[in-house]
N, C-alpha and C positions, 0 to 999 in steps of 0.2 A: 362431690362431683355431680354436675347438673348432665342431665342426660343425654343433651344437647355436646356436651361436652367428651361423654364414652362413647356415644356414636362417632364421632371427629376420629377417635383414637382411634376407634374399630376398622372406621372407613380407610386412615392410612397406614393401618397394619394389614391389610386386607393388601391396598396398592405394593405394599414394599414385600409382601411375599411371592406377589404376582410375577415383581421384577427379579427376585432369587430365583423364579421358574423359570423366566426366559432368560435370563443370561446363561444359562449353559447351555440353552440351543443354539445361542447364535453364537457362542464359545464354540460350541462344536461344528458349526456350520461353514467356520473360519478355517476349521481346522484340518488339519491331515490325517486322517484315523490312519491309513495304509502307511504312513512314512513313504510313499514315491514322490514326494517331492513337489506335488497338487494339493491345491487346498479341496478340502470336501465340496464347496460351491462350485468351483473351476470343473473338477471332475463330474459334476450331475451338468455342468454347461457342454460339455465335448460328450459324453454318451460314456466315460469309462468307469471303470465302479469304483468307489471310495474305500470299499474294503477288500478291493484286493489288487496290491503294489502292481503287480503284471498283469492286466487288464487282457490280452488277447496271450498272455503264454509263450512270449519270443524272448524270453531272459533279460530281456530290457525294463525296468521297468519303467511305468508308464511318463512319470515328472522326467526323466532323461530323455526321450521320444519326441515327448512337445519340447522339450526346450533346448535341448542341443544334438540330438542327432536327426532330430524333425522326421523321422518315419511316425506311420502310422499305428497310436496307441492302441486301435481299432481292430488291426490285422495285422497277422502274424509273420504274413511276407509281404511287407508292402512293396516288392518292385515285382512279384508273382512270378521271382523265376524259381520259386520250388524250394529255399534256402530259405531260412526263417530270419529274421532282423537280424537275433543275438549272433548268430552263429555265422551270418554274412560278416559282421565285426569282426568277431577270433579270426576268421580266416584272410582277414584282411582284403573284403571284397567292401562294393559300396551298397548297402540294405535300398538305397534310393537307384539304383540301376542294373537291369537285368542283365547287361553286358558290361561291366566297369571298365575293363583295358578298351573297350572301343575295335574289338578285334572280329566281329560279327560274330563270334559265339557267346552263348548262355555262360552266365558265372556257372549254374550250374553242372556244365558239362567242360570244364576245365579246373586243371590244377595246378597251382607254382609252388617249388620250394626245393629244398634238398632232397636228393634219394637217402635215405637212412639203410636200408636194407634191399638186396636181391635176392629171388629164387628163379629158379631154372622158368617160371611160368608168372612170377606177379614183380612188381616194385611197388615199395614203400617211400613215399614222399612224405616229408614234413614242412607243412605250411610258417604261415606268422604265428607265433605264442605254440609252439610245440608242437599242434593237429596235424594228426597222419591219416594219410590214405593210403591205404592198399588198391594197387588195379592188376588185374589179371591182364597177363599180356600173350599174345597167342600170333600165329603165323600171318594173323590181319593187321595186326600194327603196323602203322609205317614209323618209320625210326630217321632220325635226323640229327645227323653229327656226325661225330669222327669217327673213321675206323680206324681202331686201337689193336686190332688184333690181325690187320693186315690181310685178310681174306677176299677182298674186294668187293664188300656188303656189308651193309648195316643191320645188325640186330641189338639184342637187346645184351649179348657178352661185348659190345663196346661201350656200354654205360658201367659204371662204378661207383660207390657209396662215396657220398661226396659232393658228387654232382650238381649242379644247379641246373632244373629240367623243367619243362612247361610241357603238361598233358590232356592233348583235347578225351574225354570221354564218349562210349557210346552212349544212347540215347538211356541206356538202362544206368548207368553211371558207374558199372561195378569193371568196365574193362577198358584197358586204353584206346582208342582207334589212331594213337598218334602218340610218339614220345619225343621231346626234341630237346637236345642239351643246348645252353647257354653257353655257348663256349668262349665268351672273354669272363665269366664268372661276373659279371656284374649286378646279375639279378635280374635285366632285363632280355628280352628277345632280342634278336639280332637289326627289329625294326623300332625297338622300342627308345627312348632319351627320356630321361629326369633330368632337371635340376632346373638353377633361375636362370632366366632370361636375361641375358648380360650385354644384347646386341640388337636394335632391330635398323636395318638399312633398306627402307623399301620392300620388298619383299623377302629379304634376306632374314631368317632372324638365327640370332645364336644363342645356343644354351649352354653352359657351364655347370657340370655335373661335380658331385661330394667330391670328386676326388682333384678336381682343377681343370679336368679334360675338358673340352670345348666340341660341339659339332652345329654347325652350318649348312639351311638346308632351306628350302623354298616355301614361303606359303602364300598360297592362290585364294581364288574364288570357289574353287571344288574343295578349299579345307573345311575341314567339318569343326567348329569353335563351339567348346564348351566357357563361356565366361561370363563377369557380370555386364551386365548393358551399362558402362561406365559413360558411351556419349548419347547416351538417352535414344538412341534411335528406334527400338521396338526390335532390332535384329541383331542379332551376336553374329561378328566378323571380327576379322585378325587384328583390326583398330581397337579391339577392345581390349587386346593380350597388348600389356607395357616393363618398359625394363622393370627387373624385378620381383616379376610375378616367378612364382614355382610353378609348374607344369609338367604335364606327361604327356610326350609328343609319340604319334604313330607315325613313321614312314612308309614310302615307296621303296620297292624292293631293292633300289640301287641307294635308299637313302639318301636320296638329296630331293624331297619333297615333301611335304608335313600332308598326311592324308588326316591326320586330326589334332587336336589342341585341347586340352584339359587344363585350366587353371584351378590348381590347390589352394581353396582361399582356410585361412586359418580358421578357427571352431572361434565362436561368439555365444557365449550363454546366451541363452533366450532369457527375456521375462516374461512374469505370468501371465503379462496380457495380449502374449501371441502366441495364436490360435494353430498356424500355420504348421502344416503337417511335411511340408518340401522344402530341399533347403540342403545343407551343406553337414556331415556329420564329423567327428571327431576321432581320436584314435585313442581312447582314454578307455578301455576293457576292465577298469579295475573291477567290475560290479559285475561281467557277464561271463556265464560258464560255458562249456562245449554241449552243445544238444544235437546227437547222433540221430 
């Protein structure tokens, strides 16, 4: 062998170990060290860390955030009402808005679900997926419903375990300053309608709820529309709510007037290559735990 010849050999045994060196960094740089669901590159491109699945610690991890519930991987409460992502989920509130029913109070200073339990001084509500609140209830509550016990006042001995209740919180969040029953048991408030849209006649539109019920009610220019900009205008209006769509309407107190419009648009996996931290989230909890 001429020398000319072991140098050759040397020279591309030198190249082919160089390339065993870098192929596992760019193996690795493809890759998902954390398992959330981000490649290694993706996560040093958004600011979140590659080695650790929940990036800011709100039970979501971060690959679920960017690509289907679109909060922020970054912070832990991205709508900043006090309520962490994960735990906005469980309780079936929206991580992307600090008021989700549209009812001008804080997610954080309200509660829905069934009464589970009374004592002479607290109720115990249970939310979506099991979460219970305890609130202390004291001679400042005001109470809204039926009297049951025929006294001609409302306290808290005409509530019963059972119950379907909405309670606004004080500011500290540990005591009721309001408890009000649902009294058709529907699940919503007395101003509240679900379901699709099965009607619109001018300003008329009608919703058809799970159960077949229908209710019929007004919407104006002072509706407040949450929906997509389907006729490209640059402003969400009631043109943009169409048969079909699911929705959760807030009424006027006599109910025949739509004071707001939410359109439920169904979850869309994201793909990797959107960035976008806002956006519509899911009801899929398999992955997130209760964080007290």
């Amino acid at each position: 062998m001429t020398a000319s010849t072991r140098n050759r050999i040397l020279a591309l045994s030198a190249v082919g170990l160089g390339l065993l060196a870098v192929l596992p960094a760019a193996a690795s740089a493809a890759g998902d060290r954390d398992g959330d669901g981000l490649s290694n590159q993706r996560e040093r491109k958004i600011g979140t860390s590659p080695n650790r699945a929940d990036t800011d610690r709100d039970r979501l991890k971060d690959g679920r955030e960017v690509k289907r519930v679109r909060t922020n991987p970054l912070k832990a409460d991205t709508d900043g009402d006090v309520i962490k992502d994960g735990r906005e989920l469980l309780l079936g509130l929206d991580p992307l808005d600090p008021d989700s029913d549209d009812d001008g109070c804080s997610d954080r200073l309200e509660r829905k679900g069934v009464i589970v339990a009374i004592t002479d001084s607290s109720v115990t509500i249970e939310g979506r997926r099991g979460v219970e609140t305890t609130l202390a209830v004291n001679s400042d509550t005001y109470f809204e419903g039926v009297d049951r016990d025929g006294d001609g006042s409302l306290s808290l001995a005409d509530f019963q375990v059972g119950d379907r209740v909405e309670a606004s919180l004080d500011p500290a969040g540990g005591r009721a300053d309001s408890l009000e029953l649902d009294s058709d048991d529907d699940g919503l408030g007395e101003d509240e309608v679900k379901g699709l849209v099965s009607a619109i006649d001018g300003d008329q539109f009608t919703i058809t709820g799970r159960s077949g019920a229908t209710r019929t009610f007004t919407v104006d220019g002072d509706t407040s529309v949450r929906a997509p900009d389907r006729d490209g205008s640059g402003t969400i209006t009631p043109a943009d709510v169409k048969v079909g769509d699911k929705i959760e309407a807030h009424l006027n107190p006599d109910g025949t007037r739509a004071l707001s419009l939410k359109v439920e648009l169904e979850d869309h996996h994201g793909e990797e290559g959107d960035d976008h931290h806002s956006g519509d989230h899911d009801d899929d909890h398999s992955d997130d735990d209760s964080d007290d």
